[in-house]
Every structure is written in structure tokens, then in C-alpha cells.
N, C-alpha and C positions, 0 to 999 in steps of 0.2 A: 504494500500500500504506500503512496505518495504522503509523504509529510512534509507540511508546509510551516517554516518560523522561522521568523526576522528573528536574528543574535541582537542580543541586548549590549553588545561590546560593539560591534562596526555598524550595525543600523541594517545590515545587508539581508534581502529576505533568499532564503536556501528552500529547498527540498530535498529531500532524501527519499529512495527508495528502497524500504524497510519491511521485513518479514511480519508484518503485524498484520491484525483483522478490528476487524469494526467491534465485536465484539470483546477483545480484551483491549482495547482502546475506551469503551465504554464504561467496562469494570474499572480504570483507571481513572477514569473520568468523576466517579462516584466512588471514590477516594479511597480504591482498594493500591497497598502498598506498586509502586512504580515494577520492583523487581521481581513481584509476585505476578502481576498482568504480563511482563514480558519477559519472561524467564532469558529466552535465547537471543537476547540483547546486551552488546556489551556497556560497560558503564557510560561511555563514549554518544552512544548511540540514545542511552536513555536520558541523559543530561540532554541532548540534542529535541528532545522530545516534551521534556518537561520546561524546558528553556529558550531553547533556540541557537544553545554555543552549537556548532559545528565542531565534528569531532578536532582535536589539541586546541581548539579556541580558550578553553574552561581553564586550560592550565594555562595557557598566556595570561587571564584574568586573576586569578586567585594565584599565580606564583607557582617554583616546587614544592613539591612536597620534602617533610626536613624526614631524612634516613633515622 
């Protein structure tokens, strides 16, 4: 399925085309956990989803992570 969102970092609207359905899109929608509606999404993918970073966008925004 096509997913549509402007990143909150460069203003720029992206799409993705992602292994999801309407229907765990909807159970996410009505606030069943992000990782439980898409299991076989990676973090990348579902921050892209919930947000609009495109995937390595999130981490130019919030920095590294400390080891």
C-alpha cells in the first residue's frame, strides 16, 4: 500500500510503498501499539508512518545514538 507524509524536518511530502493493509493501518489508527499492527516493518519504516521522517531522516533529527 502507498503511504503518503510530509517529514516534519524538510517540509518535503514522500511516499512509500509498504507491505501494509487497510486493515492493520486501521487497528493502528485506533491506537493499537505501532509494532503490534505492523509487525514486519522495520523501525525505519514505522517512524516513517507514524511521522513522516523518511527512513535515516529521524536520526539526522534527534542525533546518534550514545553506545
Amino acid at each position: 500500500m502507498k503511504i503518503t507524509r510530509t517529514s516534519p524536518l524538510t517540509g518535503q511530502t514522500n511516499t512509500l510503498d509498504l507491505p501494509v493493509n487497510r486493515r492493520s493501518l486501521r487497528r493502528w489508527l485506533n491506537g493499537e501499539p505501532i509494532q503490534c499492527c505492523f509487525p514486519d516493518l522495520d523501525a525505519a519504516q514505522r517512524e516513517f508512518i507514524k511521522n513522516g521522517f523518511m527512513p535515516g531522516e529521524y536520526d539526522i533529527f534527534v542525533g546518534p545514538e550514545d553506545d
